[in-house]
N, C-alpha and C positions, 0 to 999 in steps of 0.2 A: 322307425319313422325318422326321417334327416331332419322334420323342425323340433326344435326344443323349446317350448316353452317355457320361459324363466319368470310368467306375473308374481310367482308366491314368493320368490327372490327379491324384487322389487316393492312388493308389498310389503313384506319384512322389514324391509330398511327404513321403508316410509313412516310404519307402525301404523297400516290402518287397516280395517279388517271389511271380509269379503265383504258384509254388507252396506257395510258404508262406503265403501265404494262402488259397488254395484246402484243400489241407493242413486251416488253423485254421474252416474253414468248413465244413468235410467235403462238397464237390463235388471232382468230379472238375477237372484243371487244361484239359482240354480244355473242358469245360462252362464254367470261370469262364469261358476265353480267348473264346467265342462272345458270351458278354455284356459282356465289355472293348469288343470288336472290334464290336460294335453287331448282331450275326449273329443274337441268341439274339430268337427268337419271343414267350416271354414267362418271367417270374422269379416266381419264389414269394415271396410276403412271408415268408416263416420262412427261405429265402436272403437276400433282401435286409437282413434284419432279423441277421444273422449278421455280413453284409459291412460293417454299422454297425456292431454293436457290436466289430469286430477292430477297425476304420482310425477310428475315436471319430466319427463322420459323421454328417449325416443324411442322408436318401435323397433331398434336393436337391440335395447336393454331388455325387451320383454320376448322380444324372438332369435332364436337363432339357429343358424342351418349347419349341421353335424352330418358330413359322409357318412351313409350305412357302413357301418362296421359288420359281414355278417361272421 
C-alpha cells in the first residue's frame, strides 16, 4: 500500500495512549486501532481533523505516501 500510516509514531512522542485518545476524538478505540494499524479503508476529514487538533499535528505527520516498491 503507497500510504503509510505513522499515528502510533506520533502518539509515542506525544505519550498518550489509544484510548485516550480515541476517548478525546470521540471514535470508538477499535476504529482509531484499524487506522494506527494501517487496516482502516478510509478516514473522515472531521476524524482526521480531531486527531490533529488532540496530538498538535498536521495530517503529514500521521500520513504519508511511499512509491510501491514491488
Amino acid at each position: 500500500m503507497a500510504i503509510v500510516v505513522r499515528l502510533d509514531r506520533v502518539m509515542a512522542d506525544r505519550k498518550i495512549q489509544l484510548g485516550v485518545l480515541a476517548e478525546r476524538v470521540g471514535i470508538s478505540p477499535v476504529n482509531l486501532s484499524k487506522l494506527k494499524n494501517g487496516h482502516a479503508g478510509a478516514v473522515r476529514f472531521s476524524t482526521l481533523e480531531a486527531i490533529c487538533r488532540e496530538l498538535d499535528c498536521q495530517p503529514g505527520d500521521i500520513l504519508e505516501y511511499r512509491e510501491d516498491i514491488e
